[in-house]
DRENTI-922821 format. One record per residue (C-alpha): residue in three letters; x, y, z negated. Coordinates in Angstrom, 1 decimal, padded with zeros to 4 digits, always signed. Layout:
<pts>
{pt "Ala" {X Y Z}}
...
</pts>
This chain:
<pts>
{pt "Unk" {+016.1 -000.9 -006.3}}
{pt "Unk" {+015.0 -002.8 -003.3}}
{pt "Unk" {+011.5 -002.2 -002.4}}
{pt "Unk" {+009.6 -005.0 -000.5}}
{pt "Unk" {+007.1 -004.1 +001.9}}
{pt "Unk" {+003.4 -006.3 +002.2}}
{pt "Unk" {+001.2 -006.2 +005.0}}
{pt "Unk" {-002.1 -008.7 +004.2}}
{pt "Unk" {-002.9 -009.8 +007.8}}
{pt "Unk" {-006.2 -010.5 +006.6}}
{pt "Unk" {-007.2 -007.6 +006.1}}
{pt "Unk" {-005.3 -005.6 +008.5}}
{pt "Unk" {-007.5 -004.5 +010.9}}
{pt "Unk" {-004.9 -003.1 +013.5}}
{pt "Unk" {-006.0 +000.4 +013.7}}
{pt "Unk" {-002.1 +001.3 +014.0}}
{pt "Unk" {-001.9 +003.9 +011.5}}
{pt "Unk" {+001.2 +002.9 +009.5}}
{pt "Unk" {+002.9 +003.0 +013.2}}
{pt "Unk" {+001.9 +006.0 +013.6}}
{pt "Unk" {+003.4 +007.1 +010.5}}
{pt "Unk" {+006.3 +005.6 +010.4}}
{pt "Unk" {+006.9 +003.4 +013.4}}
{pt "Unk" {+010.5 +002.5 +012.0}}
{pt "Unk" {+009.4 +000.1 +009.6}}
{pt "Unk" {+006.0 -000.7 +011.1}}
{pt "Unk" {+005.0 -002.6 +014.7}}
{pt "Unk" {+002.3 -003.9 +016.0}}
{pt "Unk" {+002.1 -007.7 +017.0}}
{pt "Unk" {-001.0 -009.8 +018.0}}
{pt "Unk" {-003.3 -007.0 +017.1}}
{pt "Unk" {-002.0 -006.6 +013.7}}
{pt "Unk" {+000.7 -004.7 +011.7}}
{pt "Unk" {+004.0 -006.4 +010.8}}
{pt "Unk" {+006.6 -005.2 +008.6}}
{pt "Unk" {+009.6 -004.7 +011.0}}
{pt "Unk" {+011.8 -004.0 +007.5}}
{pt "Unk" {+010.3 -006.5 +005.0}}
{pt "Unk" {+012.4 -004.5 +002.7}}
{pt "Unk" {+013.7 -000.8 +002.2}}
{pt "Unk" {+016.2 +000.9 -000.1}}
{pt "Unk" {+014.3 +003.8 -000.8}}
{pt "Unk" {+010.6 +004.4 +000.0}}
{pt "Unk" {+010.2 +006.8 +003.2}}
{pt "Unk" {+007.7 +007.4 +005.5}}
{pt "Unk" {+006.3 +004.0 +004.3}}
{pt "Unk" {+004.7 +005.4 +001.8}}
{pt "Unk" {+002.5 +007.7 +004.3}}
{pt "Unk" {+002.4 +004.2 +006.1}}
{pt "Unk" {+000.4 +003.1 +003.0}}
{pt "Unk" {-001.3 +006.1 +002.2}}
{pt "Unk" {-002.7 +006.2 +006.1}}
{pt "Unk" {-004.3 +002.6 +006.3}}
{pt "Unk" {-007.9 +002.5 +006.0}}
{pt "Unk" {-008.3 -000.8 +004.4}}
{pt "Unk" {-005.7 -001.2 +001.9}}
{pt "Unk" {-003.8 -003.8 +004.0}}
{pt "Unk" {+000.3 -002.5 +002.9}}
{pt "Unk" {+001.5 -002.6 -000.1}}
{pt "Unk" {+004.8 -002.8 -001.9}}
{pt "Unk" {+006.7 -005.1 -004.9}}
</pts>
């Protein structure tokens, strides 16, 4: 199952968190996070990713 991973620019607030925990999959870009994998196999770090952002900005389908 392919997992697809959602970062809501507005209401990222570029704190860098999901970088920090797990800078595979997540970058930084104009002050914002961006999905540097849109989509992942199996769910990794990005779940700590999620679990780490203060406003609820990352999501996954």
């Amino acid at each position: 199952m392919t997992h697809k991973i959602i970062v809501d620019k507005n209401k990222c607030i570029g704190c860098g968190a999901c970088v920090a925990a797990c800078s595979g999959s997540f970058e930084m870009k104009d002050g914002k996070a961006h999905a540097v994998k849109a989509e992942v196999e199996k769910l990794t770090c990005e779940q700590s990713a999620i679990s780490s952002c203060p406003v609820d900005a990352i999501s996954v389908d």
